[in-house]
Each structure stands twice: as structure tokens, then as C-alpha cells.
N, C-alpha and C positions, 0 to 999 in steps of 0.2 A: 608134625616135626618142626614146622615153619613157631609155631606158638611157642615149643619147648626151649628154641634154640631165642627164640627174642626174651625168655623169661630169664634164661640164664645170663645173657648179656647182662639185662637189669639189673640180676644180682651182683652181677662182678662191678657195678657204677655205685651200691651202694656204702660201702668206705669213705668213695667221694664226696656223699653227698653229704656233708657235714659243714656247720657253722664253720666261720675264723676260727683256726684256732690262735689264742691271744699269748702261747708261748712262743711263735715261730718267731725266727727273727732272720733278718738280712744276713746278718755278720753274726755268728757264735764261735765261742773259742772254749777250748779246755787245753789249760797248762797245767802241766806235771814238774814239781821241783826234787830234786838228787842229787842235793848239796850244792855244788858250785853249777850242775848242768840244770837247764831249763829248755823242756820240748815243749811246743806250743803246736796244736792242730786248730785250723781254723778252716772251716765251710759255710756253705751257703745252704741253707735252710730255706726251702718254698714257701711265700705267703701263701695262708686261704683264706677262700670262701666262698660263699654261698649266692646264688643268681634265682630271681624271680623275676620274669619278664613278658612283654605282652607285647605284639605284632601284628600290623594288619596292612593291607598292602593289595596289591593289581597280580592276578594271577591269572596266564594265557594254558589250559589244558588246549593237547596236540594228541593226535595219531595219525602218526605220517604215510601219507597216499589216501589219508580220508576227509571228507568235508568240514571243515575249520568248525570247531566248536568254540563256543562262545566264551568270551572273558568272566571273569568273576571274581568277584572279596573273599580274601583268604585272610582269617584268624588264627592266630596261633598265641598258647601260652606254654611258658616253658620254666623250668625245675633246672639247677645245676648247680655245680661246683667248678671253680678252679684257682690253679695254682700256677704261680709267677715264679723265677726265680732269674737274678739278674744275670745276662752275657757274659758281663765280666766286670775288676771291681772298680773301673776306669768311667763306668758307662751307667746311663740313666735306662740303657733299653732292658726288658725283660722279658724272660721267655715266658709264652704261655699255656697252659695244658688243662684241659677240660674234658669235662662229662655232662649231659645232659638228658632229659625225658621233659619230652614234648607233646601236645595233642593239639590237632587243629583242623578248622572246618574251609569245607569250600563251600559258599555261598554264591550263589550267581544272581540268588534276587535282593543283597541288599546294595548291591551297586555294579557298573561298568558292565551289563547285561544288556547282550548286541540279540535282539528278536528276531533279529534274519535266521540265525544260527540255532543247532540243539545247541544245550546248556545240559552239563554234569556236574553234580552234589556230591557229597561226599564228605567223609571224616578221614584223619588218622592218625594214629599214635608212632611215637617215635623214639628212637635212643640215638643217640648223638657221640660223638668223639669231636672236639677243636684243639686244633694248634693254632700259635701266633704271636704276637708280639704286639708289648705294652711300654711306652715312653714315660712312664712312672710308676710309681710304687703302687698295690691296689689301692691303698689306703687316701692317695692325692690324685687331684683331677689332672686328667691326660688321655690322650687318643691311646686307642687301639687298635689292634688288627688282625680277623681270625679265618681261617678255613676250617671248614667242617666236614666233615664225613659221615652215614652210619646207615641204619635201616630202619623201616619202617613197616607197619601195619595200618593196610587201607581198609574203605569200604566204597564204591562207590557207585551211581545210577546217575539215569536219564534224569533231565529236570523237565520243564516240557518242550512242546514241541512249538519248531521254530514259526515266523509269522512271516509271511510276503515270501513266501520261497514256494517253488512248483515240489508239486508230490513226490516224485522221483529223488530231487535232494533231500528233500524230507525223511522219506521212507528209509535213504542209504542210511543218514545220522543219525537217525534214530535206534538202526540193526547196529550201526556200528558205535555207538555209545554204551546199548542195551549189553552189549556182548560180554563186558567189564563190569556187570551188578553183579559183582560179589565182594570177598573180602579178597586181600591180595598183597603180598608179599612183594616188599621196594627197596630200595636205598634212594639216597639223596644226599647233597652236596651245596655249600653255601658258602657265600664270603660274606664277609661281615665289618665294616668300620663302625666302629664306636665311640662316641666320650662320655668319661665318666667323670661327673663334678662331686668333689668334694670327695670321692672313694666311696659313694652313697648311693648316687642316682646315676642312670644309665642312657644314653641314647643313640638310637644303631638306626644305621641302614644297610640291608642288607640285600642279598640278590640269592636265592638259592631255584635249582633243578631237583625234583622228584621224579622217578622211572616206578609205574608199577608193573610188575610182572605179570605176563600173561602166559601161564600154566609154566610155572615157575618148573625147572629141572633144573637138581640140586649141583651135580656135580661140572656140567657148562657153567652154571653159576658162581661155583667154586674157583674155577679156573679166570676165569674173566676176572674175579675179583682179587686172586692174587699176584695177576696182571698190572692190575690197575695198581696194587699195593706195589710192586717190584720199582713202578714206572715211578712214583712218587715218592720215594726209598733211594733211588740212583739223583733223583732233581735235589732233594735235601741234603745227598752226600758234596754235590757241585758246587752249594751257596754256602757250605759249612766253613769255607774258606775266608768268602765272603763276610761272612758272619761275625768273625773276629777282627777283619782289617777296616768295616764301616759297619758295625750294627744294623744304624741307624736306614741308611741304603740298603742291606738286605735284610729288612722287617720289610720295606716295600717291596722287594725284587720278591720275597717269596711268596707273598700276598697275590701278586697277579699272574708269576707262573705255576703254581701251584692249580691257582686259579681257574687260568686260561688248559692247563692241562685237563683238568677234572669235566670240563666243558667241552673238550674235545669228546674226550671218553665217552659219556655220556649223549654228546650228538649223536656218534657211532652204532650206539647201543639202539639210540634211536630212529634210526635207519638202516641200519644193517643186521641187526638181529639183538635184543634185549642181551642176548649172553656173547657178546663180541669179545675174542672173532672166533667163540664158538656157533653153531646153529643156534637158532631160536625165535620164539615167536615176534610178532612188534608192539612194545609198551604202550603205554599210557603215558606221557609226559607230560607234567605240570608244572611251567616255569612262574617265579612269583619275582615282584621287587615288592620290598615291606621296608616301613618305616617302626619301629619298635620302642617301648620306655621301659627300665626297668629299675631294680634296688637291688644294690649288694648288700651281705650283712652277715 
């Protein structure tokens, strides 16, 4: 079920995932003449395009109430599309809307791998949704700023075992790492700053939270997750106001509560039960900070 419903998502991102298209424009008009009368309609037409990028970064895997596993290098490359469309026609901000597919490893041994500790490997694939906001056109260099949302498909195991630590912690971290060698159904969540010079070249830093599910149940999960939707649906209704009287102040204002929400959520989840504030088991959490480069095009 879990595979069918990640396949169909993918299909609904691929429309997205398409080059610029080189008709779009900022400002289009069509006028109609009828002798003396002349009606003019004029909109705002989304720029696109296309994002290839690559990430690597410090990432701390948790499961909370068990013996701290090890840090490790986390790779990610990633596939997407999006599309800008300006606030309003006073203003240089623009909104931003995205899709993406991702795949990325966790590595413990090619760097920040603490021996004391077990150490968990691992891969996984992902599909992405971003909102946010860009202080220039795609096409000219200007900061960014985006939130992420969506799910994922893990895999993950024990790496080995830890060194200068007594049997007993041992033995726990290893049962309790071992416990999670399978594949596994997630979501996850990221902020992201970026500049882009020239409309070309990309560079991010970013912060993102992974949750993998342990013995996922679908409809707790359904629920938490339209939760989560309702909570950050009523926060975008509140700065939408904002939005039109300073842009430029709420691209940041939504950036970090958006943010700092999504982080709450997910603590939650991670200590109270992966399907909060339904029942359920306690995930796997894998927090990262990555530094990223990438090309628009």
C-alpha cells in the first residue's frame, strides 16, 4: 500500500517536472477592440523551471529513551521543478511553489563517526512539496526562502558496533538500532535559504527533520497528518494579511514560523508517539544541517 501510494504521488509531480518554459512571462495581456470600447485583461503568469542539486551535510540519527547513536554524512541529490509568481505588481518578492524527488544515503563512515556509539546506514528516497519566497525574478541572482514538506521511503541497519563502551550499552544499541533493518515508510520537513547567482547556479543551506515509522498504521497516520495540514493552513491564513502590507517581512516571518511549527510537530511525534496525538510506536528521527550547490535550467 505504502509503495502504491508513494508511486502515485510521483505521478501527480510529473507535469512539474519540466524545463522553463520560455513563453511564460511576468505581465501578459490580451485586449479586445469593439469600436470605440477596449477591454484589457491582464495576469500574472508563473515563471519555471527546473532544479538539479546536490547536498551533504552533519546528520544526528535519535530514538528517544535509547542510547545516543552515532553522528554521520548525509548525501542527498535531488530532481525538481518550480514556479515563482510575483505578490503583487509594486514588489520585487515572489511566491514560490515546488515539487521535487530526492535520494540520499546516510553514511557514518565517511565522516563525524563518534566510536563510542552504534552507528545506523541507511538510504532513502523521497518526494517533496516547497513553499516560499524569492526577492527576484528566477532568471536574476537573489535570495531565497523555502519550507518543505512530504514523504519518504527508507532502508535502514546497524553499522558496527560501538568501541570503549561496556557490553550492556552495547548489547541495548545494537537491539535497539537492529530493530529498524527494514524498509520504512516517513515524511520529513526542511527549511531552506538559498542564493541564486545569475538565475543559474544555486547555493543552500539548509536544516531538515526525517521521522521513519515504526509499523506504520495508516489511518493514526492519516489523521496526525491532516492535523499537521489544518495547523499550517490557519498559520498561512494569519500572515496572508501580512503578506500584502510588507512582503518582504512576511517571506521571513513565514520562513520561521512555518518553520519552528513543523519542528514542534515532529518533536512531538518524536516523543510522544510517531502518529500524535494519535497512539503509536517511537520513530527513528534523523536530524541533518547540509550545505548544498546546485543549477537551474
Amino acid at each position: 500500500m505504502h509503495i502504491a501510494a508513494t508511486l502515485a504521488l510521483f505521478a501527480c509531480t510529473l507535469p512539474l517536472l519540466a524545463q522553463r518554459d520560455s513563453t511564460a512571462k511576468e505581465d501578459d495581456s490580451l485586449s479586445i477592440d469593439r469600436g470605440s470600447v477596449r477591454i484589457e485583461f491582464s495576469v500574472l503568469l508563473p515563471d519555471r523551471l527546473s532544479a538539479l542539486s546536490f547536498s551533504a551535510g552533519y546528520a544526528w540519527p535519535s530514538i528517544d529513551g535509547s542510547p545516543q547513536l552515532s553522528p554521520a554524512t548525509t548525501l542527498e541529490l535531488e530532481f525538481g521543478a518550480q514556479a515563482a509568481r510575483r505578490v503583487r505588481h509594486s514588489t520585487d518578492v515572489y511566491r514560490l511553489e515546488g515539487t521535487s524527488i530526492s535520494v540520499a544515503a546516510l553514511v557514518p563512515e565517511l565522516g563525524f563517526r563518534d566510536h563510542s556509539r552504534a552507528a545506523v546506514e541507511g538510504w532513502r528516497f523521497g518526494f517533496r512539496l516547497a513553499s516560499g519566497h524569492r526577492f527576484s525574478a528566477l532568471d536574476r541572482s537573489g535570495l531565497y526562502l523555502l519550507h518543505a514538506g512530504g514523504w519518504t521511503w527508507s532502508y535502514v541497519r546497524p553499522s558496527t558496533a560501538p568501541r570503549n563502551a561496556d557490553s550492556m550499552t552495547t548489547a541495548v544499541a545494537l537491539a535497539t538500532a537492529d530493530s529498524y533493518r527494514t524498509s520504512h515508510f516517513g515524511a520529513n520537513t526542511s527549511a531552506t535559504i538559498g542564493y541564486s547567482i545569475g538565475g543559474i547556479v544555486t547555493l543552500e543551506a539548509s536544516y531538515q527533520r526525517v521521522l521513519l515509522y515504526k509499523n506504520h498504521v495508516f489511518f493514526p497516520w492519516l489523521g496526525s497528518l491532516l492535523l499537521e495540514g489544518l495547523a499550517q493552513s490557519a498559520l498561512s491564513a494569519a500572515l496572508a494579511g501580512a503578506q500584502q502590507r510588507n512582503p518582504s517581512a512576511a517571506a521571513i516571518a513565514t520562513l520561521v514560523l512555518r518553520s519552528a511549527l513543523s519542528w514542534g510537530i515532529y518533536q512531538l511525534r518524536s516523543t510522544s508517539g510517531q502518529h500524535f496525538p494519535f497512539k503509536g510506536n517511537t520513530p527513528l528521527l534523523w536530524d541533518e544541517l547540509r550545505i548544498g550547490i546546485g543549477m537551474q535550467f
